[in-house]
ROGU-664634 format. One line per 5 residues: their letters; for each residue x, y, z of C-alpha. Coordinates in pm, whole numbers. Layout:
# ROGU-664634
A) X Y Z; ...;
# end
This chain:
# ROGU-664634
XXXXX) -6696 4455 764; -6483 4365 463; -6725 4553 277; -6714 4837 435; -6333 4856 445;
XXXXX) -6361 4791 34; -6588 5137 40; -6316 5276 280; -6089 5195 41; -6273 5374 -224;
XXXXX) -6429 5672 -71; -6080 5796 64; -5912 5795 -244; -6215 5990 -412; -6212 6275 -154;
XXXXX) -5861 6325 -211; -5887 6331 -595; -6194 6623 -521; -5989 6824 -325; -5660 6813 -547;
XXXXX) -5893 6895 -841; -6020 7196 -649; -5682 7296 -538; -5568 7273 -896; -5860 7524 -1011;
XXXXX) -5825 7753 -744; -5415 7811 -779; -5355 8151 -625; -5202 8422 -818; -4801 8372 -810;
XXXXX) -4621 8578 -597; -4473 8814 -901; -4846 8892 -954; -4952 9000 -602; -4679 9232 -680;
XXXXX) -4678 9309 -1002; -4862 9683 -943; -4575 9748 -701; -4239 9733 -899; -4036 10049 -946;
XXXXX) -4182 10158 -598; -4068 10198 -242; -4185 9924 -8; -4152 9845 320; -4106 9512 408;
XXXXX) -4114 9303 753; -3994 8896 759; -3747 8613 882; -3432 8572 735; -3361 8216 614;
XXXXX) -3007 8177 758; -2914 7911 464; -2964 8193 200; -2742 8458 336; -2402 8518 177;
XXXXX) -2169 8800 219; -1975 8996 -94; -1811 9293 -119; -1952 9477 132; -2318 9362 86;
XXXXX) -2536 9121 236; -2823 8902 26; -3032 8686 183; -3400 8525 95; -3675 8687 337;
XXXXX) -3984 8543 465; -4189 8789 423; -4469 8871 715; -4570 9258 661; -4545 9441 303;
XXXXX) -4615 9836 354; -4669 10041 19; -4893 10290 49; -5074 10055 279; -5056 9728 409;
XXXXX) -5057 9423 114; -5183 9128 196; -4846 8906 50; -4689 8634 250; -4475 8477 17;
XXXXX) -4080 8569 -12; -3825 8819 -166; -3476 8794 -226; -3302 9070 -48; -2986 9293 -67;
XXXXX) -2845 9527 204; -2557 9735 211; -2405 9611 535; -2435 9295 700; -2775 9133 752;
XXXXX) -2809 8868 1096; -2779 8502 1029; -3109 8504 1206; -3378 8693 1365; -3628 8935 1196;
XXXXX) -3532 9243 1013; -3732 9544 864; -3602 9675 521; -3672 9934 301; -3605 9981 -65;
XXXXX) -3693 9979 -424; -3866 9667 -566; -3739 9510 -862; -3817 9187 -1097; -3605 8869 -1082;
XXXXX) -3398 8762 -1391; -3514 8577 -1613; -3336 8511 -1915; -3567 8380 -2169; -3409 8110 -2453;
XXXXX) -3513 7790 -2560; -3347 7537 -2369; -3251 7741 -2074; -3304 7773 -1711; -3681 7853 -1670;
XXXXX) -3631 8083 -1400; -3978 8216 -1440; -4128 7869 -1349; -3838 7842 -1088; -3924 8123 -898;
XXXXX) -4307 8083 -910; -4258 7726 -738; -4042 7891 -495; -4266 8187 -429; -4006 8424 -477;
XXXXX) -4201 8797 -605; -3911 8972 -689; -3622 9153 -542; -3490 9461 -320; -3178 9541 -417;
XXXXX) -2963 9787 -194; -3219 9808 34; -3191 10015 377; -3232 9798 688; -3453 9987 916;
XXXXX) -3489 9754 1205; -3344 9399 1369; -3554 9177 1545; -3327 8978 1708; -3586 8650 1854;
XXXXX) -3466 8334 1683; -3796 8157 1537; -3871 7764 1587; -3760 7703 1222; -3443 7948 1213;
XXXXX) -3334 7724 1495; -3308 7371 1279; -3134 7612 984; -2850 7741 1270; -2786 7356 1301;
XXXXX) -2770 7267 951; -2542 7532 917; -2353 7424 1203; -2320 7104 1029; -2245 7220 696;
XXXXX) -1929 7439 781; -1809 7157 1001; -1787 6885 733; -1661 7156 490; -1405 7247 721;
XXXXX) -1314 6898 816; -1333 6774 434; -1244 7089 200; -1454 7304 5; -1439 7127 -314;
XXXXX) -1580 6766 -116; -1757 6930 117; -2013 7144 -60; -2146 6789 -230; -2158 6626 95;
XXXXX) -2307 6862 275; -2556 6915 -4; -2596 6518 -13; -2715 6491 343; -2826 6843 460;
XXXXX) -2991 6950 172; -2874 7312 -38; -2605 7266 -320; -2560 7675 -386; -2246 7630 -279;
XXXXX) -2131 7348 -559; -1888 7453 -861; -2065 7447 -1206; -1835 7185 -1307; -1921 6924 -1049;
XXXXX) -2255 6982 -1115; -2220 6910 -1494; -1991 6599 -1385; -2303 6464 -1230; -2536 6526 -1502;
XXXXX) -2354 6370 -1775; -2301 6068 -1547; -2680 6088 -1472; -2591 6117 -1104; -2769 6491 -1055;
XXXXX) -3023 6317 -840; -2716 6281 -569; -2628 6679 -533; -2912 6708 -304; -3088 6500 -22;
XXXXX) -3224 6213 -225; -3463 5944 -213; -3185 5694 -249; -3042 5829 82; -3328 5827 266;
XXXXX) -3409 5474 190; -3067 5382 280; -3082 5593 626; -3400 5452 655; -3260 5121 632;
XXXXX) -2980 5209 908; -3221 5376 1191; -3463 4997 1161; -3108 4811 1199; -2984 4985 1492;
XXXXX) -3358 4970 1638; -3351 4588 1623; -3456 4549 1975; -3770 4758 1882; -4124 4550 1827;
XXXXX) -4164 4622 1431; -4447 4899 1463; -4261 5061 1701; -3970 5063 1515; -4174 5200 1166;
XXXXX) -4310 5511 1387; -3998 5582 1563; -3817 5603 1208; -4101 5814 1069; -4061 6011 1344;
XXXXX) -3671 6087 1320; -3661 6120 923; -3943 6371 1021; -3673 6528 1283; -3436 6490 960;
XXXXX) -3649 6653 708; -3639 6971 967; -3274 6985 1020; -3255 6994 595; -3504 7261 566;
XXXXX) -3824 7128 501; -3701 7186 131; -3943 7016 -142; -3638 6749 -244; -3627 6647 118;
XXXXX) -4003 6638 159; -4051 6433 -207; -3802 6228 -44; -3931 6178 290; -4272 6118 126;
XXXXX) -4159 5819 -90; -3923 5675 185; -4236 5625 424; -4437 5434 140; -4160 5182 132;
XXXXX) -4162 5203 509; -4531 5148 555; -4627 4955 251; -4683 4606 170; -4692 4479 -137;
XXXXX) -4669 4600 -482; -5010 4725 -513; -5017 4873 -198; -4686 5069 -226; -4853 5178 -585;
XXXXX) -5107 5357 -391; -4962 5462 -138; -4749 5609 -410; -5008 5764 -589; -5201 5897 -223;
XXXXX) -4878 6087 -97; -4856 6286 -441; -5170 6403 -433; -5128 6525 -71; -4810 6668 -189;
XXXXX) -5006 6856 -501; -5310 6954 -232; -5013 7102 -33; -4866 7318 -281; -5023 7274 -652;
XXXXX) -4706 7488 -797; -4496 7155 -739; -4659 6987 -1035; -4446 7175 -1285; -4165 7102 -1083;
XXXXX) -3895 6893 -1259; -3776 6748 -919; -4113 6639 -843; -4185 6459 -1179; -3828 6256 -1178;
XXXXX) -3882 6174 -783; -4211 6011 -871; -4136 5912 -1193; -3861 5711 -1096; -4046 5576 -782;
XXXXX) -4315 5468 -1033; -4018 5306 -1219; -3907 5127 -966; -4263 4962 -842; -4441 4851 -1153;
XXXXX) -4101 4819 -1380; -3877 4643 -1182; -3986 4283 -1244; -3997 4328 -1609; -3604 4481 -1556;
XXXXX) -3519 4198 -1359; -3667 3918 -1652; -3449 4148 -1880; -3091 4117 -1709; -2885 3758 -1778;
XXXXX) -2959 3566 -1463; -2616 3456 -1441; -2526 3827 -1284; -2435 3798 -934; -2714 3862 -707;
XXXXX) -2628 4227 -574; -2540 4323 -885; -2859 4235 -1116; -3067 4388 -823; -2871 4670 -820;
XXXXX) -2865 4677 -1230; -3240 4603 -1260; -3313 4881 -1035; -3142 5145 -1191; -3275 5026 -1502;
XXXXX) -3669 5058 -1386; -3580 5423 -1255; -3394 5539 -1547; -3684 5389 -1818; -3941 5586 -1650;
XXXXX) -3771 5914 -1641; -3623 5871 -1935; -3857 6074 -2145; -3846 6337 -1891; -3491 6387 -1904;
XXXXX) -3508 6401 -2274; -3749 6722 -2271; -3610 6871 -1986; -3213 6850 -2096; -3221 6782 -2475;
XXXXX) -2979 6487 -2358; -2961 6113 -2173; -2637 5946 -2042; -2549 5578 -2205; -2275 5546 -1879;
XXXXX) -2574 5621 -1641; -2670 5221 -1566; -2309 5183 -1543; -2236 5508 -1290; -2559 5425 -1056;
XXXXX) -2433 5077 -1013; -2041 5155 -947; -2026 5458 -810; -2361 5545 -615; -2332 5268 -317;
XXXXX) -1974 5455 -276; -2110 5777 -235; -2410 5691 -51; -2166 5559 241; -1947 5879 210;
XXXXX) -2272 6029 287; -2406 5824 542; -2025 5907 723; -2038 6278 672; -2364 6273 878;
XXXXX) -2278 6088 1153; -1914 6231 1159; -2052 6579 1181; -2300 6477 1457; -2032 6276 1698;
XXXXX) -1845 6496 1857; -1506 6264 1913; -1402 6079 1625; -1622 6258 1361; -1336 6397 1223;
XXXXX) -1202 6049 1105; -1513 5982 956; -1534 6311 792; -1171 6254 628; -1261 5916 517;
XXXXX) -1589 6043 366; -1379 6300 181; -1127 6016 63; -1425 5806 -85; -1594 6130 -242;
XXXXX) -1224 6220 -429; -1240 5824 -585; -1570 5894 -709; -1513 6205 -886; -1193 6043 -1036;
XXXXX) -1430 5774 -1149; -1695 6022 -1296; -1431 6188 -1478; -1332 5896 -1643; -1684 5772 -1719;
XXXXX) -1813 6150 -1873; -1468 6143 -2076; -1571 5858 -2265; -1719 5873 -2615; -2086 5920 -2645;
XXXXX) -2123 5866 -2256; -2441 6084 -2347; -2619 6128 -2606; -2742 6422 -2754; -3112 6432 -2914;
XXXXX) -3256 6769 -2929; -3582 6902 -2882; -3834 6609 -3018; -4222 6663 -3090; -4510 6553 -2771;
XXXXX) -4578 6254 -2981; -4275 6078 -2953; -4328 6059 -2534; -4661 5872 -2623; -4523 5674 -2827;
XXXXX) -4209 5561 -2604; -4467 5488 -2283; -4694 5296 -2473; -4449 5071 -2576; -4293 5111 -2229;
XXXXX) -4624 4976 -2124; -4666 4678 -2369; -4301 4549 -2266; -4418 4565 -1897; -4684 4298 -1958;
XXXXX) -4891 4438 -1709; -5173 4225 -1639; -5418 4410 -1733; -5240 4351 -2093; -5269 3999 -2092;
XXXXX) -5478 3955 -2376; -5222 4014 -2614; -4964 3748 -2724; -4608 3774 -2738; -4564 3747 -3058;
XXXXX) -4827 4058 -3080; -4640 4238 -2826; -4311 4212 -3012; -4452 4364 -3348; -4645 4649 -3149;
XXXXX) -4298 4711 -2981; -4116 4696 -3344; -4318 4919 -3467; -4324 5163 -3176; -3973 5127 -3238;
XXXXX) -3953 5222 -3585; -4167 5508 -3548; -3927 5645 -3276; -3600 5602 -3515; -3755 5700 -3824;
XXXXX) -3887 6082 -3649; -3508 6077 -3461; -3348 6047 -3813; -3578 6316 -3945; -3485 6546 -3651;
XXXXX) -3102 6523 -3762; -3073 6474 -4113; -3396 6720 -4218; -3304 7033 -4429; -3325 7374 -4260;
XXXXX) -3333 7763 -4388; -3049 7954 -4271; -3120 8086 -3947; -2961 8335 -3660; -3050 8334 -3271;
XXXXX) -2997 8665 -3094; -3010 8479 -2718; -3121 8655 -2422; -2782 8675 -2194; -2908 8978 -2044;
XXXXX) -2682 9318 -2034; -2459 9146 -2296; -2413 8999 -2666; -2421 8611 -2794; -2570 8538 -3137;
XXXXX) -2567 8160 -3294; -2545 8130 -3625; -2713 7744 -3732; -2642 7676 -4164; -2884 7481 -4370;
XXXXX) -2593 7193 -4317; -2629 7235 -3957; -2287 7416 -3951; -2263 7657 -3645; -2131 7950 -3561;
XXXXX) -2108 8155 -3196; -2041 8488 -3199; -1924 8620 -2817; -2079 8462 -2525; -2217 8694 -2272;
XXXXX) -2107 8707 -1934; -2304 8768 -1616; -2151 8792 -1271; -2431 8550 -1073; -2421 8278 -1332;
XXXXX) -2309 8094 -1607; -2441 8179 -1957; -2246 7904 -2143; -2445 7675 -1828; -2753 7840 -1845;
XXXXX) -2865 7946 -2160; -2568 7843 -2437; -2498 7512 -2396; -2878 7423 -2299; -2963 7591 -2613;
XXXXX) -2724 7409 -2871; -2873 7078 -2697; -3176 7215 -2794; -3092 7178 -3142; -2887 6849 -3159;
XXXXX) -2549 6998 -3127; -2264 6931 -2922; -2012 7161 -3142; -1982 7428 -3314; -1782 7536 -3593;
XXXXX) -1666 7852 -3437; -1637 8035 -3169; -1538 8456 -3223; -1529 8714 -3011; -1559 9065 -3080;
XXXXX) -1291 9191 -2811; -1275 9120 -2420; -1523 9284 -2253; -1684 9064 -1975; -2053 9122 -2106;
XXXXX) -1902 8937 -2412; -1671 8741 -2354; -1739 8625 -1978; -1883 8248 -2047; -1612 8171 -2306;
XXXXX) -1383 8010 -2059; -1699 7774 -1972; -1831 7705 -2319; -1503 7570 -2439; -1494 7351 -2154;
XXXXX) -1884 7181 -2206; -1897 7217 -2606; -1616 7104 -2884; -1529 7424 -3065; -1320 7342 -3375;
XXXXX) -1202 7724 -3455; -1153 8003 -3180; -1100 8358 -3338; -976 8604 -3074; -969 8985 -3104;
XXXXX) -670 9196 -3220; -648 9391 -2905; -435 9580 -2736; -441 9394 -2403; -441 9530 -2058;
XXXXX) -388 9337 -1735; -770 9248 -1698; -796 9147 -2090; -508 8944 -2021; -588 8768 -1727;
XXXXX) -965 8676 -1950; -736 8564 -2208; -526 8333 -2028; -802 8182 -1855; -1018 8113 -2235;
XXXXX) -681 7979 -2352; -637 7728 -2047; -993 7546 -2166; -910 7586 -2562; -721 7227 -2546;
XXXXX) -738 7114 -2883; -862 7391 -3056; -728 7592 -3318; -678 7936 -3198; -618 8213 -3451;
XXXXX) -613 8600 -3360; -811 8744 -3633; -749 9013 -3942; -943 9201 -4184; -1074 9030 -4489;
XXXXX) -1077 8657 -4349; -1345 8447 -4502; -1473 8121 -4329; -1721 7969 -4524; -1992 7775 -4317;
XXXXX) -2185 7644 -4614; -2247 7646 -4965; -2502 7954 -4877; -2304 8105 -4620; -2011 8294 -4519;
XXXXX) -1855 8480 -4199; -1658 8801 -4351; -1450 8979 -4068; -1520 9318 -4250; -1321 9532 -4045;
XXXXX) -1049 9427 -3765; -808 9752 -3631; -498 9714 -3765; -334 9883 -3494; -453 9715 -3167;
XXXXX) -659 9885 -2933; -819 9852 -2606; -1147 9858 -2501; -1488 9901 -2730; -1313 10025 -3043;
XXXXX) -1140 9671 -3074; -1400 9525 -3171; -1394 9311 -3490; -1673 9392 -3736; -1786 9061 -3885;
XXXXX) -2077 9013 -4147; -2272 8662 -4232; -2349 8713 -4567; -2613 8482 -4797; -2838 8495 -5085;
XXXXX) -3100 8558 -4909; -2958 8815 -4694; -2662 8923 -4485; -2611 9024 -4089; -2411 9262 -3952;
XXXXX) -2212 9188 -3598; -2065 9541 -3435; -1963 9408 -3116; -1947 9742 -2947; -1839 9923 -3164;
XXXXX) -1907 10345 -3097; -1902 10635 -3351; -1570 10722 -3316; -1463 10373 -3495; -1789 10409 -3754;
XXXXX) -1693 10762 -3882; -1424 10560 -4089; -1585 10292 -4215; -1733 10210 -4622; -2002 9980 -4571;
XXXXX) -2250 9815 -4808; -2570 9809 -4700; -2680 9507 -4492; -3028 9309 -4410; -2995 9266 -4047;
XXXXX) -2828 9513 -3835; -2709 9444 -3384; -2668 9747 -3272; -2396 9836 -3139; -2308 9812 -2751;
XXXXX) -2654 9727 -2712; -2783 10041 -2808; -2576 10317 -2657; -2612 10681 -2745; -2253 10662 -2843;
XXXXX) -2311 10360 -3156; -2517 10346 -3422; -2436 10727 -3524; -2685 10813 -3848; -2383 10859 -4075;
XXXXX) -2340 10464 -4008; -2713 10364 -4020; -2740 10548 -4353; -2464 10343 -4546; -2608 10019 -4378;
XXXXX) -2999 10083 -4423; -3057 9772 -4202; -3438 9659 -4258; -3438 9501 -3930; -3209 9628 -3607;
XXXXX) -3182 9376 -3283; -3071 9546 -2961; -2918 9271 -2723; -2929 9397 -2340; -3056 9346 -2034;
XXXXX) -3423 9422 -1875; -3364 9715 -1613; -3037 9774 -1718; -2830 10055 -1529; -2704 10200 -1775;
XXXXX) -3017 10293 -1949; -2952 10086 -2266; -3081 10124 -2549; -3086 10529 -2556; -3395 10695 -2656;
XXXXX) -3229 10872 -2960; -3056 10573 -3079; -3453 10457 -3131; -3520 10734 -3267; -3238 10743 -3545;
XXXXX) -3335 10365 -3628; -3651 10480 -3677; -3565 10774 -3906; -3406 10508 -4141; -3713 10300 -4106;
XXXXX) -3554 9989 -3940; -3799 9754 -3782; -3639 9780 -3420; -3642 9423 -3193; -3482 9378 -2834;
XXXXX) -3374 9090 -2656; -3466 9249 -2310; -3861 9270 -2451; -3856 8983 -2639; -3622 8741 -2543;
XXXXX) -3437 8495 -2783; -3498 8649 -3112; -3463 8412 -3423; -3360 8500 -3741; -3501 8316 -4078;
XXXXX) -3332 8346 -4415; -3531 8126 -4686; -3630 8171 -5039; -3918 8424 -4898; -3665 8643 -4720;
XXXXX) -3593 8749 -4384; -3844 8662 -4133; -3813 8750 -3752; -3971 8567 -3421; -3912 8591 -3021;
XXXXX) -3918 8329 -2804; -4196 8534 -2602; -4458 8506 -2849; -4334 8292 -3158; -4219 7974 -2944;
XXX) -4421 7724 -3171; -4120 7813 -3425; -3803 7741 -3204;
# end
């Protein structure tokens, strides 16, 4: 019998390995490719509104649609989701029939950034109608749209009971969805290497876990473990069924129904694969490898933590210590190629201020359930949440709280788990003394500092990044010194560029400042993230725009000047020099000496080098070029991304740029860049490169010359 249960053991294990090998060979095409041969057309489309995803603006309704009939020409056989817009007001719930054009999702393509390619593809989102008609309302509630109605129920009770600013994380903490959270709470979290809070974690689970088997005491202990599956099941519903709160669920219920170490190990390793046969997509999901990486921390690194810590801690507070220890070594790596960046105050923050949050949460859910003195709760729950953002504040305003390292080659990650692995003393490691393992882990060691030091201190060719902010401008200029200079920002209406693509990208290098910071004048495509960037990054210099300012410049300028804190602020004029290194200099070559709104403000600057020079024109239009005298210049960006109205040939032809980049946006509504601005760049013979076809676009001056790559097809070189 014994043997057979050893077989059991065996066979099971096997099966599921076959079968999540299969899965992972027959993926399905992603929902943008079931699509692709229908964007730019009319489509019909049929599906369930997800209440959670519907917000209101301005007259329009968007929402996320589950999509159950696609008409073109004829049916398509797509069941995966689209995000929606309608003129009007779509129903919380119910079915609806639209109508309208389909487009692709953003994605904004930099090193560093926001993979919203790879996002959407997990979250089988195929693109978007925007302004579509709604044909038709359905108005039967389905089985699932039910549990959403509660959680939204829920939501706007503890966010009217505890504020906006408290209630959008504690909702998020213990219902699941954090769309609603500020930017800057979110980055609060990160740096204190609390981002695993904003949504329904494993760490509340386990602890409401841990409450449902207390107050079922008078249960007999099987019982108990199936009625708790059962209502974290119930649970996982009311959040959304959401990956986080199934990852979450998943690991909660090895704890629940495993034994020992071993056991929990593969129970561990039996409930991923499940996951993976489920939905393959979630294996290049960066939830899903810090869930499990951090559950694999905490069962086969925890003792070795615990041998690590001085005994003489108190006993709550080594556990505590050693366990956030075991998590954060095994997703360490992780968070290093995923954010460029690891928190030193994260040990620190996961002791202190987690426990204080988890029982905020664990309040806010039963205070929005009870129907009497929730509201008590609620308001406590908010009181607790307030100390620990203080606290969080105080820990991310600290010096080197994190740490910044950059992108670092594949090796390095072997390198670091090996040794991670020899320090364990896993058994199976035995054969090796200590003295052995301490010179393998010395020189593991050395190997890591010695390619860190390299990363920093190694010599560069001057280089400029033309990054991807969509309709709008933002070029980074990185010196042979590692000197850097930002010229405008970008500025999109649905997001953050400084949070999305700037800040991720300067990480991406190593840097956590920049020399300076200009902008060309106030438009929003340019200048919109500015505000946000001076609050996440140290700027040293800010160069504002001699411009004649009107209510809305005014009201951008105020708001860029209330984050400046420290830095120098200078409005600029014509002929300034700032040199960034021995090689390099910013020239403003032409500023208006009269000020003057709008386009024709902007200030003409020029990087200039040995190896070549770069010419920044803001956007800049014809009737300011017809009285300029300009040398002639390497690297040309057009002006106002490529407008019929810039870039007139009486200005190419005293520039003769060798190489023009276009920044804009893919799709744009305004048509950018014109057909006959192409068409003059080509009669000049410049090599013409666009953001919106290419991405980041990088910029190398070296003894060679000029030489020009996009992130799309050159990202070996970023």
């Amino acid at each position: 019998m014994l043997q057979k249960t050893r077989y059991l053991r065996l066979f099971l294990p096997f099966m599921l390995l076959c079968i999540l090998f299969f899965r992972l060979l027959t993926v399905p095409p992603s929902a943008e490719q079931q699509l692709a041969s229908c964007f730019g057309r009319q489509l019909v489309v049929q599906g369930a509104v997800e209440p959670l995803s519907v917000r209101r603006l301005d007259g329009f309704s968007s929402a996320i649609l589950r999509c159950e009939k696609v008409y073109s020409d004829t049916e398509l056989a797509y069941s995966g989701r689209l995000r929606v817009s309608v003129n009007g007001e779509l129903p919380q719930v119910g079915c609806v029939v639209l109508k309208g054009t389909l487009e692709r999702l953003d994605s904004l393509r930099n090193p560093g950034g926001f993979d919203a390619a790879s996002y959407n593809r997990v979250q089988e989102l195929g693109g978007r109608l925007r302004k579509a008609q709604l044909l038709k309302i359905e108005p039967q509630v389905l089985w699932w749209q039910r549990f959403a109605l509660w959680n939204k129920k829920l939501s706007e009770r503890i966010e009217a009971a505890t504020g906006a600013e408290y209630g959008a994380l504690l909702s998020g903490m213990v219902l699941g969805g954090n769309g609603r959270l500020d930017e800057e709470t979110r980055e609060l979290f990160t740096d204190n290497g609390l981002a695993h809070l904003l949504s329904v974690s494993g760490t509340h689970i386990v602890l409401l876990t841990g409450l449902l088997l207390a107050l079922l005491q008078w249960v007999p202990l099987p019982w108990r473990k199936v009625i708790v599956i059962i209502l974290l099941a119930a649970y996982a519903l009311l959040c959304g069924l959401r990956p986080p709160v199934l990852r979450a669920l998943a690991m909660s219920s090895v704890l629940l129904l495993g034994g020992s170490g071993a056991e929990r190990g593969r129970l561990l390793c039996l409930v991923a694969s499940l996951l993976l046969c489920l939905q393959p997509l979630w294996l290049a999901d960066i939830g899903f490898q810090l869930s499990f990486g951090a559950a694999a921390g905490l069962l086969w690194l925890l003792p070795a933590c615990k041998r690590l810590l001085p005994q003489a801690l108190p006993a709550p507070i080594g556990e505590a210590a050693a366990v956030s220890l075991a998590a954060q070594l095994a997703v360490l790596p992780l968070e290093v190629y995923y954010f460029h960046q690891f928190s030193l105050i994260a040990l620190v923050s996961n002791i202190v201020l987690v426990p204080v949050l988890e029982i905020a949460a664990q309040m806010a859910l039963v205070g929005a359930l009870l129907p009497a003195c929730g509201d008590y709760l609620l308001q406590l729950a908010a009181w607790l949440t307030a100390q620990v953002l203080t606290q969080a504040r105080f820990f991310a305003e600290l010096p080197y709280s994190t740490v910044v390292i950059g992108k670092i080659p594949a090796y390095c990650f072997v390198i670091y788990y090996a040794a991670l692995f020899v320090w364990a003393d896993f058994p199976w490691l035995q054969f090796w003394s200590n003295r052995e393992r301490r010179c393998i882990l010395l020189l593991h060691a050395l190997l890591l500092a010695g390619t860190l030091a390299y990363q920093q201190y190694c010599t560069l060719p001057l280089a400029c990044y033309f990054l991807d902010v969509g309709q709008g401008d933002c070029a980074v200029i990185v010196t042979p010194s590692q000197r850097v200079a930002i010229i405008d920002t970008g500025g999109l209406k649905n997001i953050s560029t400084a949070t999305r693509v700037i800040t991720p990208f300067l990480r991406y290098l190593g840097k956590r400042e920049a020399d300076i910071l200009l902008l060309s004048h106030y438009d929003f495509d340019h200048v919109g993230a500015a505000a946000d960037l001076l609050r996440q990054l140290r700027v040293k210099k800010l160069l504002l725009p001699n411009e004649a300012l009107t209510e809305e410049s005014q009201r951008v300028q105020q708001e860029i000047l209330a984050q400046a804190g420290r830095t120098q602020v200078h409005v600029v004029q014509s002929g300034e020099r700032y040199t960034l290194d021995d090689n390099a200099k910013l020239v403003l070559v032409d500023v208006p000496q009269q000020a003057v709104p709008g386009n024709e403000a902007s200030t003409l600057a020029a990087l200039h080098s040995a190896q070549g020079s770069v010419l920044f024109t803001g956007d800049m239009g014809e009737e300011r070029e017809r009285g300029l005298q300009l040398q002639q210049y390497t690297v040309l960006k057009a002006g106002h991304h490529g407008s019929y109205y810039s870039s007139s040939m009486e200005f190419l032809e005293q520039v003769q740029p060798k190489l023009t980049v276009i920044s804009c946006g893919r799709g744009n509504r305004y048509g950018h860049p014109h057909q006959e601005t192409l068409e003059r760049l080509q009669a000049i013979g410049s090599n013409v490169v666009r953001t919106d076809e290419l991405g980041c676009i990088k910029v190398v001056f070296d003894a060679e010359g000029i030489k020009c790559y996009s992130y799309v097809y050159h990202k070996n070189v970023f």
